[in-house]
PQR file of N, CA, C, O and H, with PARSE charges and radii, in Angstrom:
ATOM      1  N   UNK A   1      91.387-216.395 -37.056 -0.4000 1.5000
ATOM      2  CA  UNK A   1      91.867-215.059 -37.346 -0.0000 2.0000
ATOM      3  C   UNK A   1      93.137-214.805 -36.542  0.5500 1.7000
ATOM      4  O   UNK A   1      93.201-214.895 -35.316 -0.5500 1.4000
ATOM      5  N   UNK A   2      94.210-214.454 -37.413 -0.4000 1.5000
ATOM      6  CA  UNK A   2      95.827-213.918 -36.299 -0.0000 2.0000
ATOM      7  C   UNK A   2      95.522-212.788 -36.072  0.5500 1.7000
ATOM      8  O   UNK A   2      94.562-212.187 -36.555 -0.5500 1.4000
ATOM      9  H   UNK A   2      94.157-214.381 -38.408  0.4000 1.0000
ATOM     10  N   UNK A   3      96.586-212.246 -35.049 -0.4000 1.5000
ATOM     11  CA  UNK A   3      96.356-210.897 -34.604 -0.0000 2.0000
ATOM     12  C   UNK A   3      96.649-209.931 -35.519  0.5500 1.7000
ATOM     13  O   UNK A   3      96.389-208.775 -35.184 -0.5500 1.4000
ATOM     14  H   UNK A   3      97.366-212.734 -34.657  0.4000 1.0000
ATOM     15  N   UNK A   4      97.485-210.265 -37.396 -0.4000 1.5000
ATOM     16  CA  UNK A   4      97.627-208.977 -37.884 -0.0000 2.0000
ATOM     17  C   UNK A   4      96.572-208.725 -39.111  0.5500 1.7000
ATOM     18  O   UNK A   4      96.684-207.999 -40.098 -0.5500 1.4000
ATOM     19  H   UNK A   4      97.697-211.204 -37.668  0.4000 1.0000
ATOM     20  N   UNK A   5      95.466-209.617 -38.679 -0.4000 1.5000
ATOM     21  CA  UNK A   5      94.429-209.235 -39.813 -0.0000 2.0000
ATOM     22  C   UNK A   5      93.510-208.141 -38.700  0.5500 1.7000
ATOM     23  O   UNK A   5      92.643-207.630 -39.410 -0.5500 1.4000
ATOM     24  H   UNK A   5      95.374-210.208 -37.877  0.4000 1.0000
ATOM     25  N   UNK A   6      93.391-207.662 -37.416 -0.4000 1.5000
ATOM     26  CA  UNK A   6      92.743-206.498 -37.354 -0.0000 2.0000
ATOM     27  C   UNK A   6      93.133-205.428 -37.711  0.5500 1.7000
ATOM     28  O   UNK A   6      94.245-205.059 -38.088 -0.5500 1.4000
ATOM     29  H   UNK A   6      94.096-208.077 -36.840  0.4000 1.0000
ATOM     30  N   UNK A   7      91.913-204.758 -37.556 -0.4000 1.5000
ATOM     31  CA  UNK A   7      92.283-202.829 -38.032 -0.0000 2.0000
ATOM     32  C   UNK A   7      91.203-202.452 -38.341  0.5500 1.7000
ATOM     33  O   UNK A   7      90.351-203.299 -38.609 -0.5500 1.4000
ATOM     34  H   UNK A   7      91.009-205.058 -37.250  0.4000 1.0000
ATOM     35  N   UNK A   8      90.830-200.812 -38.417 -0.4000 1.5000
ATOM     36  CA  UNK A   8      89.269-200.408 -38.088 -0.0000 2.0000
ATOM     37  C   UNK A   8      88.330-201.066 -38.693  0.5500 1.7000
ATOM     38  O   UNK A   8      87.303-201.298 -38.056 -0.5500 1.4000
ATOM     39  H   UNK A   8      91.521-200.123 -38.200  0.4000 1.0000
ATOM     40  N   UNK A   9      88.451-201.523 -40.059 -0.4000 1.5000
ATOM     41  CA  UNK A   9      87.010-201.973 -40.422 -0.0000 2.0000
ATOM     42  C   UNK A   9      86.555-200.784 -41.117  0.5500 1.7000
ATOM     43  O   UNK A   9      87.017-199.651 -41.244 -0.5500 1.4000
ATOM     44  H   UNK A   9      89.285-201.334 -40.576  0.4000 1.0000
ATOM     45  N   UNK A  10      85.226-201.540 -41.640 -0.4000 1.5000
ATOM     46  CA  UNK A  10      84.534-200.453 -42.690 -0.0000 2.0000
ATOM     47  C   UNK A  10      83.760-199.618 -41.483  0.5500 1.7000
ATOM     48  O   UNK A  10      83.621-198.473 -41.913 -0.5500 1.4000
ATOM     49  H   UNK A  10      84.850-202.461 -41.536  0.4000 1.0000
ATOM     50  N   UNK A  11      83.311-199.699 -40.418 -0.4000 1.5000
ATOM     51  CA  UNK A  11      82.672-198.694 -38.907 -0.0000 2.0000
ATOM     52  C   UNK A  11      84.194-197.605 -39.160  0.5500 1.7000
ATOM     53  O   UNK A  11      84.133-196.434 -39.535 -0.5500 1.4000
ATOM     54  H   UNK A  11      83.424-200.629 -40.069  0.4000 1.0000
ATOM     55  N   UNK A  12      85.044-198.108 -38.949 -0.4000 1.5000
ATOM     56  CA  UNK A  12      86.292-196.941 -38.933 -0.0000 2.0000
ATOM     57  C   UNK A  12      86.443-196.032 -39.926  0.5500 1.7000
ATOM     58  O   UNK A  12      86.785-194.861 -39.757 -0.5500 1.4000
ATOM     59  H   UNK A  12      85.093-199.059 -38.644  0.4000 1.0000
ATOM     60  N   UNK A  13      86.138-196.667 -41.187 -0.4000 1.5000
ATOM     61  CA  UNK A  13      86.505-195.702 -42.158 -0.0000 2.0000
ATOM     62  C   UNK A  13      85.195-194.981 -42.337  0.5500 1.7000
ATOM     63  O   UNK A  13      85.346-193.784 -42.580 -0.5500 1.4000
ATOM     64  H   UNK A  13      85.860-197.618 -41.324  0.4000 1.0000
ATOM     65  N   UNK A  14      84.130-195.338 -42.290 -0.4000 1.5000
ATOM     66  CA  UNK A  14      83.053-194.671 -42.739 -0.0000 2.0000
ATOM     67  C   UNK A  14      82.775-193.417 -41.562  0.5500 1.7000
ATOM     68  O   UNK A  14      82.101-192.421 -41.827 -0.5500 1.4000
ATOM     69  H   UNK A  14      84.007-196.311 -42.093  0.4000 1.0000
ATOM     70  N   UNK A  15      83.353-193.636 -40.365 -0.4000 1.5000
ATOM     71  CA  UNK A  15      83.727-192.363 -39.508 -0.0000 2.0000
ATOM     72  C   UNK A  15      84.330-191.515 -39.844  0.5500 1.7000
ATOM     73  O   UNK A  15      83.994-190.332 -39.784 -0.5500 1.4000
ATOM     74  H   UNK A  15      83.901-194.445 -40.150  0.4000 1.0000
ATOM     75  N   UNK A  16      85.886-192.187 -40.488 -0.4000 1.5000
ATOM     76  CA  UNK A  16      86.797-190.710 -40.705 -0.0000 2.0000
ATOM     77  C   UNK A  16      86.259-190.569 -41.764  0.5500 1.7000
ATOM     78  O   UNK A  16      86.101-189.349 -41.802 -0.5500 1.4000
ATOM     79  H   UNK A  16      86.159-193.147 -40.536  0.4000 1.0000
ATOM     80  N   UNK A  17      85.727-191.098 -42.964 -0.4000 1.5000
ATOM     81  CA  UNK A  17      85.169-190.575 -44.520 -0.0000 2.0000
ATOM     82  C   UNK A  17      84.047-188.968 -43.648  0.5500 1.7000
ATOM     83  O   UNK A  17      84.264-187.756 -43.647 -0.5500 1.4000
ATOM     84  H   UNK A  17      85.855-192.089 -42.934  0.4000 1.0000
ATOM     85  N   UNK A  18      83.021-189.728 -43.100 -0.4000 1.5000
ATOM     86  CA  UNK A  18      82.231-188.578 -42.220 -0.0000 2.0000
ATOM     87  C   UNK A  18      82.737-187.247 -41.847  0.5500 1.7000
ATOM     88  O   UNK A  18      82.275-186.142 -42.128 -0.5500 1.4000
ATOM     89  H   UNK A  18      82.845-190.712 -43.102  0.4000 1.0000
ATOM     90  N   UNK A  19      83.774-187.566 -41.161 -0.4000 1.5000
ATOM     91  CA  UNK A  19      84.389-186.323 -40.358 -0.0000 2.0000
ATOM     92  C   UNK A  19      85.037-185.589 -41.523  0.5500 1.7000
ATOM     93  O   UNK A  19      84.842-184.375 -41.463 -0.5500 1.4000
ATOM     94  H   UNK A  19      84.150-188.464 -40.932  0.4000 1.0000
ATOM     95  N   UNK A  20      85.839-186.041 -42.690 -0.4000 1.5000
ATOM     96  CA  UNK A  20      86.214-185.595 -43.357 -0.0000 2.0000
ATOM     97  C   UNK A  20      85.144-184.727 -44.372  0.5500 1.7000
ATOM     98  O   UNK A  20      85.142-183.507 -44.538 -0.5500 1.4000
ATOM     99  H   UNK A  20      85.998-187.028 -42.739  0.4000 1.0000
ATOM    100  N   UNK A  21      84.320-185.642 -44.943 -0.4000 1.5000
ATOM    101  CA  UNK A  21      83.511-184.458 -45.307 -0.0000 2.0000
ATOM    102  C   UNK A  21      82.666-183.397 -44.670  0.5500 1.7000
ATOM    103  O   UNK A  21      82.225-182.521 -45.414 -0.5500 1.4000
ATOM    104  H   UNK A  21      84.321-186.633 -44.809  0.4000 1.0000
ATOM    105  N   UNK A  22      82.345-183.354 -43.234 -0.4000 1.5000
ATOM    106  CA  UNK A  22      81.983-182.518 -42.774 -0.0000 2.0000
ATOM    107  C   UNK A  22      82.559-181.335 -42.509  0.5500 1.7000
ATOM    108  O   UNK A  22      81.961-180.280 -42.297 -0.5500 1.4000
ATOM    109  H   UNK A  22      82.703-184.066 -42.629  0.4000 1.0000
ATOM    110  N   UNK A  23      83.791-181.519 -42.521 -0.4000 1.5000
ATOM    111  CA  UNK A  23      84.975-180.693 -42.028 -0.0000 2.0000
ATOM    112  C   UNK A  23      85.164-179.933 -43.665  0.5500 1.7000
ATOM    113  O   UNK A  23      85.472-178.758 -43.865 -0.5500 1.4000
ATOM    114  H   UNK A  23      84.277-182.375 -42.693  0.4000 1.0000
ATOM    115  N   UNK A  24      84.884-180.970 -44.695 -0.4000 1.5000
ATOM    116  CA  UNK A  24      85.283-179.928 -46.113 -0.0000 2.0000
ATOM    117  C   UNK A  24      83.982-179.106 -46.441  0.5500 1.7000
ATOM    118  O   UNK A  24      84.211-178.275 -47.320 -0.5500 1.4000
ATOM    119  H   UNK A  24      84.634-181.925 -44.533  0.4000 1.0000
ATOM    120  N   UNK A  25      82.330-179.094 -45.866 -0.4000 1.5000
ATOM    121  CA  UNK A  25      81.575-178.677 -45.724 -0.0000 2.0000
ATOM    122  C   UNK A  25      81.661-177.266 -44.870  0.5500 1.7000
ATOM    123  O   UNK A  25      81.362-176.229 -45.462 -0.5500 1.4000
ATOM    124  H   UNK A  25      82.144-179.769 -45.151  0.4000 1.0000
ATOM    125  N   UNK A  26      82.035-177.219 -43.592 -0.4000 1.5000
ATOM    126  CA  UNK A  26      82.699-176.474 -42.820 -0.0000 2.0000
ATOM    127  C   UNK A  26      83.219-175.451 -43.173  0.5500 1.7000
ATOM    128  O   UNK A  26      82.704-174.364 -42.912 -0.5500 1.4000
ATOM    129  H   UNK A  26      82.277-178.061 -43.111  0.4000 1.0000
ATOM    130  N   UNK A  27      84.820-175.614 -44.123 -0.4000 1.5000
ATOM    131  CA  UNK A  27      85.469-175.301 -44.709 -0.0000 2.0000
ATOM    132  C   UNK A  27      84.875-174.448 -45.562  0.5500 1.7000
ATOM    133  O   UNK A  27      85.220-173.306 -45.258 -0.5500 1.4000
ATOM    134  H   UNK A  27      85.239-176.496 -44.336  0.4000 1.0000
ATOM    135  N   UNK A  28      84.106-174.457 -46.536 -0.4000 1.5000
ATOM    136  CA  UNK A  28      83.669-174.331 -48.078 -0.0000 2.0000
ATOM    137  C   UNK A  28      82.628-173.457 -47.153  0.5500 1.7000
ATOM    138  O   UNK A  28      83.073-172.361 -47.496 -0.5500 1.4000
ATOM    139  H   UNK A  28      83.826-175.384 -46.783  0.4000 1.0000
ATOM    140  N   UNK A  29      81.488-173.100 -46.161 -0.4000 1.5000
ATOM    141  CA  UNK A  29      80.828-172.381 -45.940 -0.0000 2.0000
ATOM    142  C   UNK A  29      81.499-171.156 -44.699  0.5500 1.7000
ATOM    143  O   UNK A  29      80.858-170.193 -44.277 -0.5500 1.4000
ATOM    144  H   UNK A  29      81.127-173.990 -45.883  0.4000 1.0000
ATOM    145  N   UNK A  30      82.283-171.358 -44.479 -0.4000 1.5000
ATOM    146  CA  UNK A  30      83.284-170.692 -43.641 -0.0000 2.0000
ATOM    147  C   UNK A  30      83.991-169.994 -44.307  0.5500 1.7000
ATOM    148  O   UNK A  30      84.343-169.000 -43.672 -0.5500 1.4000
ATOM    149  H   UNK A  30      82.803-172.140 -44.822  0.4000 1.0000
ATOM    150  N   UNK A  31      84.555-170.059 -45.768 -0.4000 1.5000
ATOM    151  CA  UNK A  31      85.219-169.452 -46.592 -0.0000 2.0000
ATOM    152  C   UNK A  31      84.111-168.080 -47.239  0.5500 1.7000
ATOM    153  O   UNK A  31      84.301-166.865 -47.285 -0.5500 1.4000
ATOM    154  H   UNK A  31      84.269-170.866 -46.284  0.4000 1.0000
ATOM    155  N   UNK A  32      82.959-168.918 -47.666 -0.4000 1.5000
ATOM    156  CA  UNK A  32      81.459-168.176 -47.895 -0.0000 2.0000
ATOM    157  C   UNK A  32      81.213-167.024 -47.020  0.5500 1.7000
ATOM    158  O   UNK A  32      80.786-165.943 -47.426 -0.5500 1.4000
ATOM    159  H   UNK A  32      82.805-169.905 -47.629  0.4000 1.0000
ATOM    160  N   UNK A  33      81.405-167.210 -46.203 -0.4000 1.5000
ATOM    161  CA  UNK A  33      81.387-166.425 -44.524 -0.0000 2.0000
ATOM    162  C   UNK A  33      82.016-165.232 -44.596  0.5500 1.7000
ATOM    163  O   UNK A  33      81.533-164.102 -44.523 -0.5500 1.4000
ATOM    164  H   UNK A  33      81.752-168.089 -45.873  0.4000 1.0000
ATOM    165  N   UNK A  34      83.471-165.684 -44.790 -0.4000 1.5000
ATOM    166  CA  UNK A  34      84.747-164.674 -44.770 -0.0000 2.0000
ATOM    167  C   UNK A  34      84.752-163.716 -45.763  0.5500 1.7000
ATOM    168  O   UNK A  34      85.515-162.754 -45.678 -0.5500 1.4000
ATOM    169  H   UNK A  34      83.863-166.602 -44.850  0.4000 1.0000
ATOM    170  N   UNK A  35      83.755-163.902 -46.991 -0.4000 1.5000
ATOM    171  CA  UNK A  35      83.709-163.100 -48.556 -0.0000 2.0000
ATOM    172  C   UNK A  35      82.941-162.400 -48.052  0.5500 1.7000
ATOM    173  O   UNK A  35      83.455-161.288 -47.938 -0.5500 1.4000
ATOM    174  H   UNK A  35      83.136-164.684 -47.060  0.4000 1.0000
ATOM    175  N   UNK A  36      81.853-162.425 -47.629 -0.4000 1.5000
ATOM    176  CA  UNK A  36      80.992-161.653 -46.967 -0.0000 2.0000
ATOM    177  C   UNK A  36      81.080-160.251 -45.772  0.5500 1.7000
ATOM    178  O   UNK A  36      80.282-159.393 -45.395 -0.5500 1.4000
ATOM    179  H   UNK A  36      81.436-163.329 -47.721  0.4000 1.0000
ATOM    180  N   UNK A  37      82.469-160.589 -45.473 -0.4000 1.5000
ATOM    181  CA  UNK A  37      82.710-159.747 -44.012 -0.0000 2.0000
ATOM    182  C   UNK A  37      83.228-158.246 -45.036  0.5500 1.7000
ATOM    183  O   UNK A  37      83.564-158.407 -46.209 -0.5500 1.4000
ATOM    184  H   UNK A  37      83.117-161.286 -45.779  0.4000 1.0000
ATOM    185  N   UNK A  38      83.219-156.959 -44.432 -0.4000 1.5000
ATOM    186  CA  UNK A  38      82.908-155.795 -45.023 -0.0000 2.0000
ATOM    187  C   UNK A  38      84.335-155.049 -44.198  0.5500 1.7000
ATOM    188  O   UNK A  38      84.404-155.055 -42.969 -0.5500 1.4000
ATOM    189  H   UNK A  38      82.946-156.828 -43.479  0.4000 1.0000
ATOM    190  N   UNK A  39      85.044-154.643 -44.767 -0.4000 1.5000
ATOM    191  CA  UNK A  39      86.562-154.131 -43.882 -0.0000 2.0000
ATOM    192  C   UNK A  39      86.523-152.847 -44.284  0.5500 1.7000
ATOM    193  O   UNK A  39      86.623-152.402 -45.427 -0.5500 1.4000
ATOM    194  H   UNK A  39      84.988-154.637 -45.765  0.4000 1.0000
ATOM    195  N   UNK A  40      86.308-152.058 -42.853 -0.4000 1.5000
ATOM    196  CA  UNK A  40      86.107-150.583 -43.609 -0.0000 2.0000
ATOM    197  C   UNK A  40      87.287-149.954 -43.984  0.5500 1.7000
ATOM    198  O   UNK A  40      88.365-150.114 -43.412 -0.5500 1.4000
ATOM    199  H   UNK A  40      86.227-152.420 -41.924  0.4000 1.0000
ATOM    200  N   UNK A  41      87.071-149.194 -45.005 -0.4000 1.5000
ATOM    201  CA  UNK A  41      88.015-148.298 -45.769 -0.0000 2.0000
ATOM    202  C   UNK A  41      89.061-147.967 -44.677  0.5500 1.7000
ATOM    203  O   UNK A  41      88.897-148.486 -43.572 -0.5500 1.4000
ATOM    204  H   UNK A  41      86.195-149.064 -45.470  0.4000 1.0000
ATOM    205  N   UNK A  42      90.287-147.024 -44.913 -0.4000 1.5000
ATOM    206  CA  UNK A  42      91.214-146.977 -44.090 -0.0000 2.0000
ATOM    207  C   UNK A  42      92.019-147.657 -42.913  0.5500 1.7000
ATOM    208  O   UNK A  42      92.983-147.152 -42.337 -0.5500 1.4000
ATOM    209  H   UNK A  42      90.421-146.602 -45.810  0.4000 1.0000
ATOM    210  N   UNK A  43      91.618-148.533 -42.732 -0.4000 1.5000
ATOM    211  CA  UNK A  43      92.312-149.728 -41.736 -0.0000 2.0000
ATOM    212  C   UNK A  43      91.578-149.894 -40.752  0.5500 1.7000
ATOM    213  O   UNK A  43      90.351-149.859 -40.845 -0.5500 1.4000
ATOM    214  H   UNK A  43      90.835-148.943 -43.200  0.4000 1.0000
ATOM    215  N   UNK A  44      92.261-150.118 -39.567 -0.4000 1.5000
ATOM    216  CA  UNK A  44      91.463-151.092 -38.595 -0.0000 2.0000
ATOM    217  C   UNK A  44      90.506-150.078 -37.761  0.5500 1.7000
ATOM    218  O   UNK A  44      90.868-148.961 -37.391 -0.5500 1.4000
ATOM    219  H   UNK A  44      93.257-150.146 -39.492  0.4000 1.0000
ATOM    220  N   UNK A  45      89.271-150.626 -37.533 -0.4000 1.5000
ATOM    221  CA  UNK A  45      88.505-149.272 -36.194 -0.0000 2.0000
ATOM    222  C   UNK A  45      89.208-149.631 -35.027  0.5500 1.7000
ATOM    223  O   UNK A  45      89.411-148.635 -34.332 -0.5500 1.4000
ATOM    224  H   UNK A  45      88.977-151.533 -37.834  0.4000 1.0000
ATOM    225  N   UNK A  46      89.556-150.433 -34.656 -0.4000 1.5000
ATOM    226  CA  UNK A  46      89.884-150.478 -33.245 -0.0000 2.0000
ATOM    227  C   UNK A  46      91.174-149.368 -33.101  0.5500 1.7000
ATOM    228  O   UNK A  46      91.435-148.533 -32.236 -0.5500 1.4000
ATOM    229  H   UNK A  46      89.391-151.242 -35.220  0.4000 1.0000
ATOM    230  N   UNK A  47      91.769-149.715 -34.211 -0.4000 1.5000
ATOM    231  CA  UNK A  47      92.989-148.448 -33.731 -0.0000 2.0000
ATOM    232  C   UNK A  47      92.840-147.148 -33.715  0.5500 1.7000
ATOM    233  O   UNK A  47      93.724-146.569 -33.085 -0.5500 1.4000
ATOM    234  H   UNK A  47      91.557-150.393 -34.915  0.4000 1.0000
ATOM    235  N   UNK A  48      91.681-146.191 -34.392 -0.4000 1.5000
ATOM    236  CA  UNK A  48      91.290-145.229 -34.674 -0.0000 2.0000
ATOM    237  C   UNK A  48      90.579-145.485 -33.087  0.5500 1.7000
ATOM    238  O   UNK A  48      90.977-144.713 -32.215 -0.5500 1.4000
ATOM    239  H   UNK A  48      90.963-146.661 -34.904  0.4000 1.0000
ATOM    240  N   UNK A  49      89.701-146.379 -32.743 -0.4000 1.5000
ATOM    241  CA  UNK A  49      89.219-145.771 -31.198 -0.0000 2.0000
ATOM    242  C   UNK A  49      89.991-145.955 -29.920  0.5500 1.7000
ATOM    243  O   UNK A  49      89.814-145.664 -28.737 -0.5500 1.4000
ATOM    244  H   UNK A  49      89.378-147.006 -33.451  0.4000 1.0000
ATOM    245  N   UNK A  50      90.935-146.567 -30.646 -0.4000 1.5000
ATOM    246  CA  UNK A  50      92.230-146.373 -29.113 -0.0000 2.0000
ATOM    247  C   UNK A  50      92.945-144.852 -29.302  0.5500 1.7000
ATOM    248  O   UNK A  50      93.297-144.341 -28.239 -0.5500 1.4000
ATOM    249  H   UNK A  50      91.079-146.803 -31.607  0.4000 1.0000
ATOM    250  N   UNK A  51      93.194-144.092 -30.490 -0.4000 1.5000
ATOM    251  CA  UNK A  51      94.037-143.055 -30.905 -0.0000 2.0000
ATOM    252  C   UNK A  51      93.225-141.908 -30.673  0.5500 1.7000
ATOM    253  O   UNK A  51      93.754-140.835 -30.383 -0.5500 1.4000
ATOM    254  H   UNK A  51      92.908-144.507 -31.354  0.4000 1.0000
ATOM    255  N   UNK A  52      92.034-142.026 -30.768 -0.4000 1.5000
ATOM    256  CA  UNK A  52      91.465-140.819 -30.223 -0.0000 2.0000
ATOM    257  C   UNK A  52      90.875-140.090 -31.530  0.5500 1.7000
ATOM    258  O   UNK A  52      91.055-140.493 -32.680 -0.5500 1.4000
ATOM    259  H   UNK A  52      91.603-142.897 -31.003  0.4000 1.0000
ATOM    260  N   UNK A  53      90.292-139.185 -31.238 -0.4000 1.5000
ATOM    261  CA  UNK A  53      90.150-138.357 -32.863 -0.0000 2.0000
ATOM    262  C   UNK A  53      91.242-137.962 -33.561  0.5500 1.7000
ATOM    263  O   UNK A  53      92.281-137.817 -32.917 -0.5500 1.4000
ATOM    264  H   UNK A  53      90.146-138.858 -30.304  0.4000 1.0000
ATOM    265  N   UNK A  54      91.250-137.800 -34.463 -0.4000 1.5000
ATOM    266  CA  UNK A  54      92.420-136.985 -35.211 -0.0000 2.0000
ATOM    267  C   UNK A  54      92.089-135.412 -35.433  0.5500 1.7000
ATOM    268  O   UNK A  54      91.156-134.997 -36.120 -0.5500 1.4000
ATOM    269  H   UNK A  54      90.406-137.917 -34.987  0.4000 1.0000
ATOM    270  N   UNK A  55      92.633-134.946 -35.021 -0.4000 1.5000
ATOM    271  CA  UNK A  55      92.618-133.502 -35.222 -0.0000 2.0000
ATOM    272  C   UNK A  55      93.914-132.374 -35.412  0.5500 1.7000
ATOM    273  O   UNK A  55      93.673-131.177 -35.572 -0.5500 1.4000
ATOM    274  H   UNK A  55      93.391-135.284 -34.463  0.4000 1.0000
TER
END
């Protein structure tokens, strides 16, 4: 064997194949996640409880 027949091997790829689909798993239920979140009417609360009441 010369030195330019190494390189990861099927152990290498079947890692990044792994990581990759876990990460598009991730992705795809994280997106699921974000549909779910509820933004109340009129904009942000935090700025309404830094501003004080409105009156």
């Amino acid at each position: 064997m010369d030195a330019s027949s190494y390189g990861p091997g099927l152990l290498g790829f079947l890692i990044v194949a792994a990581i990759g689909l876990a990460l598009f798993f991730l992705l795809k239920n994280m997106n699921k996640q974000m549909r779910k979140i509820q933004v109340p009417p009129g904009g942000r609360e935090d700025e309404r409880r830094e501003n004080g009441p409105e009156a």
